[in-house]
C-alpha positions in Angstrom: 0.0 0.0 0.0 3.2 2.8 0.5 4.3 1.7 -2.6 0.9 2.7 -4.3 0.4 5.7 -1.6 3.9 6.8 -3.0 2.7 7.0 -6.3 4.7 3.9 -7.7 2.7 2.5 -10.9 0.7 -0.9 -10.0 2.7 -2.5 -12.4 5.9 -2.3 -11.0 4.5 -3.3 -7.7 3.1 -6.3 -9.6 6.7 -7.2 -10.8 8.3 -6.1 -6.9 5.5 -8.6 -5.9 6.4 -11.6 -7.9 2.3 -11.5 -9.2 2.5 -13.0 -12.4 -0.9 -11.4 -13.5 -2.0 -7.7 -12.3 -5.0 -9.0 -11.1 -3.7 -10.8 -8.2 -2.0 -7.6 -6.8 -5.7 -5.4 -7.4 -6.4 -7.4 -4.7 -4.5 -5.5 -2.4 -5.0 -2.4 -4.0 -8.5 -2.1 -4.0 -8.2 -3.0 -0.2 -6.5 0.4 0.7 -9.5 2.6 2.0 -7.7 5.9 2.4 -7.0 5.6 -1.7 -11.0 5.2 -1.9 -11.6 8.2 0.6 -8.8 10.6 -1.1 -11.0 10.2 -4.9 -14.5 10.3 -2.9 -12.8 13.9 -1.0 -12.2 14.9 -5.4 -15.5 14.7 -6.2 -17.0 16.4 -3.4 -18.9 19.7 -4.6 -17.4 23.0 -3.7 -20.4 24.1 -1.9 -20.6 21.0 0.3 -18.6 20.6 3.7 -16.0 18.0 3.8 -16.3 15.2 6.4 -18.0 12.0 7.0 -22.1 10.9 7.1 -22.9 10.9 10.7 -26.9 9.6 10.7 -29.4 11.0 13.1 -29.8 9.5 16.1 -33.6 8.5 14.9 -32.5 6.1 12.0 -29.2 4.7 14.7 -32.3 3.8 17.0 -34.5 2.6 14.0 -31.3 0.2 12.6 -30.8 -1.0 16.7 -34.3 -2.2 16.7 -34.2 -4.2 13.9 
């Protein structure tokens, strides 16, 4: 995941790896959740203030019910 974080290109971690095919190193890739929070902050409109869902306490009581 540094590796990737770092900016190295998946295939060259694929060959540091010893993966023969790139689709046993997306395994690990698509694993890395800060990666998948980073594009979701990208597409975030302007007028919208960053941070994370926090549900009302009415739908947390709803979900504890069930």
């Amino acid at each position: 995941m540094f590796l990737l974080q770092a900016g190295v290109d998946v295939d060259v971690i694929t060959l540091w790896l010893g993966d023969a095919d790139i689709r046993s190193t997306d395994t690990y890739i698509h694993a890395d959740l800060s990666i998948k929070e980073r594009a979701l902050a990208l597409t975030t409109p302007a007028s919208i203030k960053p941070g994370r869902y926090t549900p009302p306490d009415t739908l947390l009581a709803f979900l504890e019910s069930l």
